[in-house]
N, CA, C and O atoms as a Maestro MAE file, in Angstrom:
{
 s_m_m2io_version
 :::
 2.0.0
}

f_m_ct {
 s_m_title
 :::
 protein
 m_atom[280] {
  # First column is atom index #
  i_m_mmod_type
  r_m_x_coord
  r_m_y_coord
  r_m_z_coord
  i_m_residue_number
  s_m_chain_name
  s_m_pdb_residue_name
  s_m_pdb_atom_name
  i_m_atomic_number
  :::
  1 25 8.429 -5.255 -11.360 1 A "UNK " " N  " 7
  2 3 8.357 -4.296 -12.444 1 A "UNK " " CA " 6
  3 2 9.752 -3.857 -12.866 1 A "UNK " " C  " 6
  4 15 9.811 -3.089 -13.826 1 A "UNK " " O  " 8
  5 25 10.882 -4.240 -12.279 2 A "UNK " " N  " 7
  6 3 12.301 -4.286 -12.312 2 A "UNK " " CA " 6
  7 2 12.516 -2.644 -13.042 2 A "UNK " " C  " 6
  8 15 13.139 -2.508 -14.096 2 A "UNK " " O  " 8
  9 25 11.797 -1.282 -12.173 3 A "UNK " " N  " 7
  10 3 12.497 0.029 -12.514 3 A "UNK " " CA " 6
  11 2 11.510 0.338 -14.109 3 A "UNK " " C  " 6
  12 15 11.915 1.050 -15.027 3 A "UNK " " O  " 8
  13 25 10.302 -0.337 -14.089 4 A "UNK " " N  " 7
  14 3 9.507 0.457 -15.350 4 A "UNK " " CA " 6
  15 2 8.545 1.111 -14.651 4 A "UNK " " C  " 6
  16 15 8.172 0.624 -13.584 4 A "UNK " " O  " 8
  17 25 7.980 2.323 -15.132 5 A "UNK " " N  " 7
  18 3 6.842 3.228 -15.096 5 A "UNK " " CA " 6
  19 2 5.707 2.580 -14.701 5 A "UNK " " C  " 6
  20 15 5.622 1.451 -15.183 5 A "UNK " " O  " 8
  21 25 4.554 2.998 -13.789 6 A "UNK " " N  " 7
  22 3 3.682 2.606 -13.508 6 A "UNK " " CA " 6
  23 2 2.461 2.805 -14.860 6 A "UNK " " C  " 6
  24 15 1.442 2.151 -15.079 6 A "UNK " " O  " 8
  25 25 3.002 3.874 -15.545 7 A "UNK " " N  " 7
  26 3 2.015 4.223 -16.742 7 A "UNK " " CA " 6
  27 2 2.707 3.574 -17.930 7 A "UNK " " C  " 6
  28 15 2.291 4.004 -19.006 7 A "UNK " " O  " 8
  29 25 3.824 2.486 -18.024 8 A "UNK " " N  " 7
  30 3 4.328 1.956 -19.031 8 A "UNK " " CA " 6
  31 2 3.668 0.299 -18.714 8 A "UNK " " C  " 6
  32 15 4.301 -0.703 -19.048 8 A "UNK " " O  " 8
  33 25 2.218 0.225 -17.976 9 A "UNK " " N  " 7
  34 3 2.061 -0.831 -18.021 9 A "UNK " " CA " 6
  35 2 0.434 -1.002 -17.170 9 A "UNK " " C  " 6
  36 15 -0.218 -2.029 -16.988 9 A "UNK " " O  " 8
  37 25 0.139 0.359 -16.783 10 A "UNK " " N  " 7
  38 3 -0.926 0.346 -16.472 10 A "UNK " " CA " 6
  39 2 -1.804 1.696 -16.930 10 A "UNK " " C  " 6
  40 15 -1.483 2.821 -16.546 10 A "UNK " " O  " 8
  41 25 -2.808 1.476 -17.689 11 A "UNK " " N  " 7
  42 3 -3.547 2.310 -17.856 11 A "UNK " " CA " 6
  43 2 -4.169 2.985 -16.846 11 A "UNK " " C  " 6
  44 15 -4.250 4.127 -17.297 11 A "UNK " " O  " 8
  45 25 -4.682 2.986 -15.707 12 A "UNK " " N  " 7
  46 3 -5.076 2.581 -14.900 12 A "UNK " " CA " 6
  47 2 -4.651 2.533 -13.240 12 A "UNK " " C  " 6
  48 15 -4.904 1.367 -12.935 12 A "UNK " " O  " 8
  49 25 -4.202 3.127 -12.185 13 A "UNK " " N  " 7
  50 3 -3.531 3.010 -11.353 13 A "UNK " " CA " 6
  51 2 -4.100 3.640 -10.105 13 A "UNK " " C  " 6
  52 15 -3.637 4.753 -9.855 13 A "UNK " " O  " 8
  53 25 -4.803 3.273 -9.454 14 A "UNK " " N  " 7
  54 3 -5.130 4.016 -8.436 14 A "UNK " " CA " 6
  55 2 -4.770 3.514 -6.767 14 A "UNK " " C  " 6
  56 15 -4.712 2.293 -6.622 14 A "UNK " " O  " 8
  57 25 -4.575 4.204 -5.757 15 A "UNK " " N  " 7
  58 3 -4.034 3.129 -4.621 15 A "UNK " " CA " 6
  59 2 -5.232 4.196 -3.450 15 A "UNK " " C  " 6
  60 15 -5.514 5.331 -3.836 15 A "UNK " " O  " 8
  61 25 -5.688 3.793 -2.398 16 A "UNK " " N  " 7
  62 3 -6.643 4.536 -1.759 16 A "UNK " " CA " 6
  63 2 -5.993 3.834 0.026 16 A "UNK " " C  " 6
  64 15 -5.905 2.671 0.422 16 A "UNK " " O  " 8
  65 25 -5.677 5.061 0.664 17 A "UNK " " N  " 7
  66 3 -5.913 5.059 1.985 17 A "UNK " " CA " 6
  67 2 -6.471 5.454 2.767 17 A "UNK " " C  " 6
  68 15 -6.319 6.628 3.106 17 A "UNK " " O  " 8
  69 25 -7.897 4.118 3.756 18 A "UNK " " N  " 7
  70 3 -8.629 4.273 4.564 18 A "UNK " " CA " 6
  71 2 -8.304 4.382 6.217 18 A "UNK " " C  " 6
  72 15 -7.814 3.453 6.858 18 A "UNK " " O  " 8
  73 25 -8.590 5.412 6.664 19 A "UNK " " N  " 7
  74 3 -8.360 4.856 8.468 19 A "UNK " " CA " 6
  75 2 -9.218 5.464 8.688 19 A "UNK " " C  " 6
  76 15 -9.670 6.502 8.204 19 A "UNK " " O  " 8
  77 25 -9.537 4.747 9.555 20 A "UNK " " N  " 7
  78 3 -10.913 4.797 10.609 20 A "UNK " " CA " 6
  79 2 -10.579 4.028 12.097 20 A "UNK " " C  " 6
  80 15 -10.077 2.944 12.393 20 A "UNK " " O  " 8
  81 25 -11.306 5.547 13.121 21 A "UNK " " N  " 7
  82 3 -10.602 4.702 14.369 21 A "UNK " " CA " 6
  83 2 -11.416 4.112 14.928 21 A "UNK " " C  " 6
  84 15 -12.580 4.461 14.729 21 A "UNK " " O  " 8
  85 25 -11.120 2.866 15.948 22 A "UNK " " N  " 7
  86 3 -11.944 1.835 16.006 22 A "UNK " " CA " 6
  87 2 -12.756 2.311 17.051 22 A "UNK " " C  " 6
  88 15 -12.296 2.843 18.062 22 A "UNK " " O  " 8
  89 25 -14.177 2.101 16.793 23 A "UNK " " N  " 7
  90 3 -15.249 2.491 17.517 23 A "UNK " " CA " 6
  91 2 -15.177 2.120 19.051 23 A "UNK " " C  " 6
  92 15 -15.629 3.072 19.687 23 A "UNK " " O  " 8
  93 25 -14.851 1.284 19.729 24 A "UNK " " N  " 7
  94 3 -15.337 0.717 21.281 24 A "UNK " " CA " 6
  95 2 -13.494 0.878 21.961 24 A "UNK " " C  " 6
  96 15 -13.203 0.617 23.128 24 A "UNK " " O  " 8
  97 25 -12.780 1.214 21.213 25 A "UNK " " N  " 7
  98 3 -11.407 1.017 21.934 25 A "UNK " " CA " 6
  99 2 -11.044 2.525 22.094 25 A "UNK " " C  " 6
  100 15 -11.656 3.290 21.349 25 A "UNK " " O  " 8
  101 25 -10.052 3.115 23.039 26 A "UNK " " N  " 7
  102 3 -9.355 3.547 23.440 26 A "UNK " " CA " 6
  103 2 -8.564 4.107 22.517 26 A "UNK " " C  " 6
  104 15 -8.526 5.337 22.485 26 A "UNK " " O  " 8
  105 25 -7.685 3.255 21.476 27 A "UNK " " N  " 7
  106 3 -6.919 3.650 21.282 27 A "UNK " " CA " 6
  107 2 -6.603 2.556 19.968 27 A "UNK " " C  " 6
  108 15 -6.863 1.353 19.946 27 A "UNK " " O  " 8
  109 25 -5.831 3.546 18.685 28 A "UNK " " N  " 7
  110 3 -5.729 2.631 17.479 28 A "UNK " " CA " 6
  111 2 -7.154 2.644 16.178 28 A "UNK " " C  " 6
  112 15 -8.379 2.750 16.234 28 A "UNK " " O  " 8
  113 25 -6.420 2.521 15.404 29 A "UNK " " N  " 7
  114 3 -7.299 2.400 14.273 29 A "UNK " " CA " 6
  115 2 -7.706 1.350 13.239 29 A "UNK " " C  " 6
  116 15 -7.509 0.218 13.681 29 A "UNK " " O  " 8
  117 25 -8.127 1.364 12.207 30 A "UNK " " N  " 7
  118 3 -8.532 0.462 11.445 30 A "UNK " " CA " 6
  119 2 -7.718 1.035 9.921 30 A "UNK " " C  " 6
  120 15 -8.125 2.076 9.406 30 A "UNK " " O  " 8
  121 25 -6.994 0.547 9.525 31 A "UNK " " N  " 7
  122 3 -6.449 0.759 7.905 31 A "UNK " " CA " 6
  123 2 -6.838 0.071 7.083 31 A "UNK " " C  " 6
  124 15 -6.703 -1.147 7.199 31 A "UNK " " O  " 8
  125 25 -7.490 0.674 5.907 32 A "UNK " " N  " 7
  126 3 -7.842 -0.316 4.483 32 A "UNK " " CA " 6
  127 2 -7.010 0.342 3.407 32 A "UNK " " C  " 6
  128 15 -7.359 1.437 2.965 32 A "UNK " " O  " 8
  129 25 -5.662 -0.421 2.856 33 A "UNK " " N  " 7
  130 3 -5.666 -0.567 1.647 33 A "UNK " " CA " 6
  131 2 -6.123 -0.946 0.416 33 A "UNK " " C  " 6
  132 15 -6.465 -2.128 0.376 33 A "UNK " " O  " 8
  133 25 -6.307 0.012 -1.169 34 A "UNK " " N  " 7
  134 3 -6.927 -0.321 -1.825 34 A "UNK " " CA " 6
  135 2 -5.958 -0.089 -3.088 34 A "UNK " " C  " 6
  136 15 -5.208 0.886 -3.140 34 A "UNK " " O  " 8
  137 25 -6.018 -0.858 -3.891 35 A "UNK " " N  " 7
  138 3 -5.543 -0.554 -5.248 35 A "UNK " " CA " 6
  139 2 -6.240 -1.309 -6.458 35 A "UNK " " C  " 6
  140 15 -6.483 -2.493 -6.690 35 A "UNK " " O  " 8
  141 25 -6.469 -0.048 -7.165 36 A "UNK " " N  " 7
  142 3 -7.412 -0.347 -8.537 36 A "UNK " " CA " 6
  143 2 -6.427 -0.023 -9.599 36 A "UNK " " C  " 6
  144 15 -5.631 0.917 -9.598 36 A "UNK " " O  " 8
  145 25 -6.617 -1.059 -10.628 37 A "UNK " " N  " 7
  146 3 -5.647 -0.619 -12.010 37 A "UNK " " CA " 6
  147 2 -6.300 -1.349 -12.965 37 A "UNK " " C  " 6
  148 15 -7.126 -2.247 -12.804 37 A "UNK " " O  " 8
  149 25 -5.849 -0.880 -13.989 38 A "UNK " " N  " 7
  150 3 -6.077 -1.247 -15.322 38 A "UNK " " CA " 6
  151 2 -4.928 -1.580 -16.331 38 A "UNK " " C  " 6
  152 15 -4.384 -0.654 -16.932 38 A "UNK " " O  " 8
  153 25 -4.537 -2.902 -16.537 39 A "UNK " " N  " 7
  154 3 -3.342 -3.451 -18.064 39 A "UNK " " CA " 6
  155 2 -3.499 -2.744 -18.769 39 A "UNK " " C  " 6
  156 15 -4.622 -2.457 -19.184 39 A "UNK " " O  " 8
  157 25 -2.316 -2.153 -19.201 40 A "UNK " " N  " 7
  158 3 -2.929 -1.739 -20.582 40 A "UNK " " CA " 6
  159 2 -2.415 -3.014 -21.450 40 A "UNK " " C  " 6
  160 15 -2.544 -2.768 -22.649 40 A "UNK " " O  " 8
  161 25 -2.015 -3.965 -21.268 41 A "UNK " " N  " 7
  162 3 -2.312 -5.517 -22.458 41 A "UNK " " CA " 6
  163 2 -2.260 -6.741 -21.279 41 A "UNK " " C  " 6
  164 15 -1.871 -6.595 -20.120 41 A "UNK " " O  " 8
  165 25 -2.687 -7.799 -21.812 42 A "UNK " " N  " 7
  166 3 -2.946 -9.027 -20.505 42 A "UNK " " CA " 6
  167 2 -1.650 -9.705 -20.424 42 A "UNK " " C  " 6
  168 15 -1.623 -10.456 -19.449 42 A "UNK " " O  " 8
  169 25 -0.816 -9.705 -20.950 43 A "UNK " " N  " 7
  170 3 0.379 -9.951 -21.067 43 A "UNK " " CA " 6
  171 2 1.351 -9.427 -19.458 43 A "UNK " " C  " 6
  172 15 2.179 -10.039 -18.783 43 A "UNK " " O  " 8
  173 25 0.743 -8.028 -19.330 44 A "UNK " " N  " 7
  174 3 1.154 -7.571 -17.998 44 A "UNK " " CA " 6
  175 2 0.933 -8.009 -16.643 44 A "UNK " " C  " 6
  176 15 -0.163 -8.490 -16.357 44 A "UNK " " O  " 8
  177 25 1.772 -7.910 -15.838 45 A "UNK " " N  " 7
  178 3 1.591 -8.863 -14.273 45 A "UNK " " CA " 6
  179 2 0.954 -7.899 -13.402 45 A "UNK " " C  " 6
  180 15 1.199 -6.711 -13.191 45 A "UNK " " O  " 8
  181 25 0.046 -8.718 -12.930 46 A "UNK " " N  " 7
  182 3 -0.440 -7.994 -11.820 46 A "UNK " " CA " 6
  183 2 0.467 -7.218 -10.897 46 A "UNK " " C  " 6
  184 15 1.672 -7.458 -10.962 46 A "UNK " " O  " 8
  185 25 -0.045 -6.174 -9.913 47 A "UNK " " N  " 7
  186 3 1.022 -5.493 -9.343 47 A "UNK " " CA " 6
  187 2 1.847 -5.606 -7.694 47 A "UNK " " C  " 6
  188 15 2.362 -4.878 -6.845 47 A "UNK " " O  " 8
  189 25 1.610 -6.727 -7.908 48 A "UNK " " N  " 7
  190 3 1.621 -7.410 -6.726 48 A "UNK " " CA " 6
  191 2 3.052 -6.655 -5.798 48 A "UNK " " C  " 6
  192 15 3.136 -6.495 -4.580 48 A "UNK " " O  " 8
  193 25 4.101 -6.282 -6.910 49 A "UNK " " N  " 7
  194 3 5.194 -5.483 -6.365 49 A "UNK " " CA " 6
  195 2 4.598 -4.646 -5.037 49 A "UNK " " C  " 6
  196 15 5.128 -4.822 -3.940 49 A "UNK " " O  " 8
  197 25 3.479 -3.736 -5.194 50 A "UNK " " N  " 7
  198 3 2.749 -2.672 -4.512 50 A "UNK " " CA " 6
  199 2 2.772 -3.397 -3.177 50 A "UNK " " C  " 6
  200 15 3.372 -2.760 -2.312 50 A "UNK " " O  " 8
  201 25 2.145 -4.865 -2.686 51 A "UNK " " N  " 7
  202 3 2.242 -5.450 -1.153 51 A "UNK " " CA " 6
  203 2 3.360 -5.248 -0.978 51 A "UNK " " C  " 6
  204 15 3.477 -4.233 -0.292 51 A "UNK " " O  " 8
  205 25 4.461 -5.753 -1.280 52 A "UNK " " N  " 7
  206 3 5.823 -5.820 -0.547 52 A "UNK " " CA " 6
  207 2 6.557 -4.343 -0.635 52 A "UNK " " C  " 6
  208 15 7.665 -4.171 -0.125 52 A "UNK " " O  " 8
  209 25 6.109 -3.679 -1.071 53 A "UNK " " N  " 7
  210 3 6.663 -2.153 -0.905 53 A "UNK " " CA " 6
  211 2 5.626 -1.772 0.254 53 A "UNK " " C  " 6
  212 15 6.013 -0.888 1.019 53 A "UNK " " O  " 8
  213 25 4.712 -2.168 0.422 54 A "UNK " " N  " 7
  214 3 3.653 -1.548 1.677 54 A "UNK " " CA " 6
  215 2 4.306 -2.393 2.555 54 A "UNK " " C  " 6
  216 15 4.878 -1.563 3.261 54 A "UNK " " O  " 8
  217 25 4.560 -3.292 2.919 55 A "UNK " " N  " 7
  218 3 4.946 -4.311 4.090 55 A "UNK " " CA " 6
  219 2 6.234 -3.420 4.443 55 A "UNK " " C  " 6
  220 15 6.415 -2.794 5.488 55 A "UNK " " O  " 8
  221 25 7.139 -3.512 3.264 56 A "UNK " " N  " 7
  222 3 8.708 -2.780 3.758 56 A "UNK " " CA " 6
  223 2 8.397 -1.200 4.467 56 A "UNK " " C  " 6
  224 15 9.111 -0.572 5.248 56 A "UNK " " O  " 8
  225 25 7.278 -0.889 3.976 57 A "UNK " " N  " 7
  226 3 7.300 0.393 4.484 57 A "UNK " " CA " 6
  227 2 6.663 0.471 5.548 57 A "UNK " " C  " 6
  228 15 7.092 1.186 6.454 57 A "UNK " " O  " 8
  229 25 5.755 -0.086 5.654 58 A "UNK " " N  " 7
  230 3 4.835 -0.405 7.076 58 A "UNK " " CA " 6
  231 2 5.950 -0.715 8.220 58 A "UNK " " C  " 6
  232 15 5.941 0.035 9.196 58 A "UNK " " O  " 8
  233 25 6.806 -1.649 8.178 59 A "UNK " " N  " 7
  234 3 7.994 -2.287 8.852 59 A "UNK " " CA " 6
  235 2 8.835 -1.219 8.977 59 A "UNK " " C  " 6
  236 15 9.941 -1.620 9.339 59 A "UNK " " O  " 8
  237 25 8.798 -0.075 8.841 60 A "UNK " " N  " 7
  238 3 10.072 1.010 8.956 60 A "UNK " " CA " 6
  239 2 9.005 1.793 9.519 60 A "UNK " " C  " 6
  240 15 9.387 2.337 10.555 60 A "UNK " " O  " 8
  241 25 8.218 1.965 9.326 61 A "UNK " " N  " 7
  242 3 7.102 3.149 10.421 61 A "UNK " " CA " 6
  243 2 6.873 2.586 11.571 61 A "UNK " " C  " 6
  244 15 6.523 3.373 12.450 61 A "UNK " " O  " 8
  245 25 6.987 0.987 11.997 62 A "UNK " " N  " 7
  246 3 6.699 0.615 13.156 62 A "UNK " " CA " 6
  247 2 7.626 0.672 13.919 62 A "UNK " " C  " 6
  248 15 7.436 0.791 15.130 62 A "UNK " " O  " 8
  249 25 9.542 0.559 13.071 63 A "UNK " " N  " 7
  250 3 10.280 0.784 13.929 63 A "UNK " " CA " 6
  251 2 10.460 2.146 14.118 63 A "UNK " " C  " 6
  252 15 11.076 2.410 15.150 63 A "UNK " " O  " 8
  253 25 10.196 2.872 13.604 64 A "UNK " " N  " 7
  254 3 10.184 4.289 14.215 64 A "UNK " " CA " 6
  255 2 9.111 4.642 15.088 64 A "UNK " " C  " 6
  256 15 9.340 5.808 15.407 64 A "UNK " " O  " 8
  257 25 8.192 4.306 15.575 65 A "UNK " " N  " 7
  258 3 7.107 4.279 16.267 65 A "UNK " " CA " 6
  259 2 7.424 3.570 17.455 65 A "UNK " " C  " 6
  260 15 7.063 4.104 18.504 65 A "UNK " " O  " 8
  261 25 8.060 2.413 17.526 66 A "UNK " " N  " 7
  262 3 8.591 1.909 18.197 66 A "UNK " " CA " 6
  263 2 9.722 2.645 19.399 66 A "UNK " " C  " 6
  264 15 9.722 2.699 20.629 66 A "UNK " " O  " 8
  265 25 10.496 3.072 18.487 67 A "UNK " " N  " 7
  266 3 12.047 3.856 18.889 67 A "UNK " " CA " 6
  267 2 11.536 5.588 19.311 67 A "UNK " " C  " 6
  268 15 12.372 6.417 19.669 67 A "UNK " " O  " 8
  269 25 10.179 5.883 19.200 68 A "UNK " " N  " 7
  270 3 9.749 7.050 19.776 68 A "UNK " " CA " 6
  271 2 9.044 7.164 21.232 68 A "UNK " " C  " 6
  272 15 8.700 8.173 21.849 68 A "UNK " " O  " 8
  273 25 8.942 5.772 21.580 69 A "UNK " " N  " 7
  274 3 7.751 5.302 22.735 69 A "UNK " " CA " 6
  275 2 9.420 5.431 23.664 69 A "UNK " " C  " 6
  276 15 9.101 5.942 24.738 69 A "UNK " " O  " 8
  277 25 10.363 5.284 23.673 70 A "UNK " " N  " 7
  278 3 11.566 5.047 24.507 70 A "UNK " " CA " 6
  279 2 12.467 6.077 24.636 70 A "UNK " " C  " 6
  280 15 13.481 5.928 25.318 70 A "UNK " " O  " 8
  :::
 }
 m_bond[279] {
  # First column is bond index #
  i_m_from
  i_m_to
  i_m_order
  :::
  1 1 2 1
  2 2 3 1
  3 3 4 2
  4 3 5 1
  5 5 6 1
  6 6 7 1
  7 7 8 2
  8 7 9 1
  9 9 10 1
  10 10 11 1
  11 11 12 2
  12 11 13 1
  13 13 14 1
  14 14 15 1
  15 15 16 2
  16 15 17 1
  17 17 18 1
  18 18 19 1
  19 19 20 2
  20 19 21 1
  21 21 22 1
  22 22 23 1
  23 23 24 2
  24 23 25 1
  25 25 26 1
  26 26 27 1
  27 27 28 2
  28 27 29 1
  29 29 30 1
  30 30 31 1
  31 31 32 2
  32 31 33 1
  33 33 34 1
  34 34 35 1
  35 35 36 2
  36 35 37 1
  37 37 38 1
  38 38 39 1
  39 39 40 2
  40 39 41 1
  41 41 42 1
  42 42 43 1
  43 43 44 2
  44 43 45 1
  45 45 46 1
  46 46 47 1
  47 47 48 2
  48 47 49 1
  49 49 50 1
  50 50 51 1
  51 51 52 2
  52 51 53 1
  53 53 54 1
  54 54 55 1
  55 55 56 2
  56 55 57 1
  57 57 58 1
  58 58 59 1
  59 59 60 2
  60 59 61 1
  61 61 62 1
  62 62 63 1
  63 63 64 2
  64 63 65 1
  65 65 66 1
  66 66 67 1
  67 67 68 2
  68 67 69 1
  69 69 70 1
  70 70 71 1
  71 71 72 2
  72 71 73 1
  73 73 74 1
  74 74 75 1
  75 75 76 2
  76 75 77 1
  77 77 78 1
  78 78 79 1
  79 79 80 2
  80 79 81 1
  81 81 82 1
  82 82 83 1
  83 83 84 2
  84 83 85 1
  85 85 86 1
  86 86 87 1
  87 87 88 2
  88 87 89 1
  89 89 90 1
  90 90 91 1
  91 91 92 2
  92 91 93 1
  93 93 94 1
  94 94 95 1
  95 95 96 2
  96 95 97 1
  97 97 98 1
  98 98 99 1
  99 99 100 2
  100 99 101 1
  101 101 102 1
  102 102 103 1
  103 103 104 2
  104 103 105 1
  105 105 106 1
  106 106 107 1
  107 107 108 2
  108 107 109 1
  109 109 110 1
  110 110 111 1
  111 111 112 2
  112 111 113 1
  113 113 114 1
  114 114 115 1
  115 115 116 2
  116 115 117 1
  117 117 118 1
  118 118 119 1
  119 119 120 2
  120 119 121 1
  121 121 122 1
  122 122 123 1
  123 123 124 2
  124 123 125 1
  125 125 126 1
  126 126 127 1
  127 127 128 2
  128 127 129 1
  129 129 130 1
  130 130 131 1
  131 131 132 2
  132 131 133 1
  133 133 134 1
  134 134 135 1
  135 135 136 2
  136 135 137 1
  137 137 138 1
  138 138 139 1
  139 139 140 2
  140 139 141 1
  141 141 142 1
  142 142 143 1
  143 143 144 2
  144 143 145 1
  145 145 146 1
  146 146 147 1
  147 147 148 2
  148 147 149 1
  149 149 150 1
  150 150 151 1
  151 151 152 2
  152 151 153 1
  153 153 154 1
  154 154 155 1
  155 155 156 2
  156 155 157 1
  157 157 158 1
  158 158 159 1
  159 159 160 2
  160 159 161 1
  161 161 162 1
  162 162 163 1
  163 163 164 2
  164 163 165 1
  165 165 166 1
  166 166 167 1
  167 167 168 2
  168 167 169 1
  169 169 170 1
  170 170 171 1
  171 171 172 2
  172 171 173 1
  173 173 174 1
  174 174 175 1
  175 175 176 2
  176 175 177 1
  177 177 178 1
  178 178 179 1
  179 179 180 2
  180 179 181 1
  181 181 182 1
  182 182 183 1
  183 183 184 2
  184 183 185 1
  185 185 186 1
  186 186 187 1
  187 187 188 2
  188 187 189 1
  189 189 190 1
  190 190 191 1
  191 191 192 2
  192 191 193 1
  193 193 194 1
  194 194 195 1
  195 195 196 2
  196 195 197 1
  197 197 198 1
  198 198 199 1
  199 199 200 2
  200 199 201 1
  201 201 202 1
  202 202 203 1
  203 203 204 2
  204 203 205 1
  205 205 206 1
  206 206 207 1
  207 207 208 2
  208 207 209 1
  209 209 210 1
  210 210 211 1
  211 211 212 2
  212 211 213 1
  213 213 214 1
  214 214 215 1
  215 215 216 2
  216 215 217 1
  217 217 218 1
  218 218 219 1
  219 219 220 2
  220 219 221 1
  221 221 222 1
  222 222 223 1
  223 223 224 2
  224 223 225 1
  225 225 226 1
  226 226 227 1
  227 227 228 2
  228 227 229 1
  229 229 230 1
  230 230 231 1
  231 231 232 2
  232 231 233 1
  233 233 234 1
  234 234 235 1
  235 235 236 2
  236 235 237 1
  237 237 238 1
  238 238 239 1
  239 239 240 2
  240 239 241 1
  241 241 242 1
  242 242 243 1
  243 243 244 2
  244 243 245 1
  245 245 246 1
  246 246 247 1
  247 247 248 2
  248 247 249 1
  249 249 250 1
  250 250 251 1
  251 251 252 2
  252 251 253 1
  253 253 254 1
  254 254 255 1
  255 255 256 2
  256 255 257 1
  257 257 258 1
  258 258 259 1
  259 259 260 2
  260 259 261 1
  261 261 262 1
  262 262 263 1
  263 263 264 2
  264 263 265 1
  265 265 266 1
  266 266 267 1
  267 267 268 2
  268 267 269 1
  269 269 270 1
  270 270 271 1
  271 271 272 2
  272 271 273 1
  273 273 274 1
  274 274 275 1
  275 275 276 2
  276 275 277 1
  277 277 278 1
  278 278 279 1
  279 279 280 2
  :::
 }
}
């Protein structure tokens, strides 16, 4: 999206976080990411940007999660 508005290209934008902890274990949960949007023209790219900003960020909560266990 190279620094444009999420509303300069989506009508539409919603992102939803699920956790739920896992029934038979001890310990740990279950996460569902969700994201709903709407183009506002078809011309526009899907927002695929949104995974790799969740991965980078996911990857910096684990090393801090990590670096708290020590």
């Amino acid at each position: 999206m190279s620094g444009n508005l999420v509303s300069d290209s989506y009508k539409k934008f919603k992102a939803t976080i699920t956790v739920t902890p896992k029934a038979y274990e001890a310990d740990g949960s279950r996460v569902l990411w969700t994201v709903e949007f709407e183009k506002i023209r078809h011309d526009v790219e899907d927002p695929v940007w949104i995974i790799d900003s969740l991965i980078n960020y996911l990857k910096e909560i684990d090393g801090v999660l990590i670096y708290s266990l020590f």
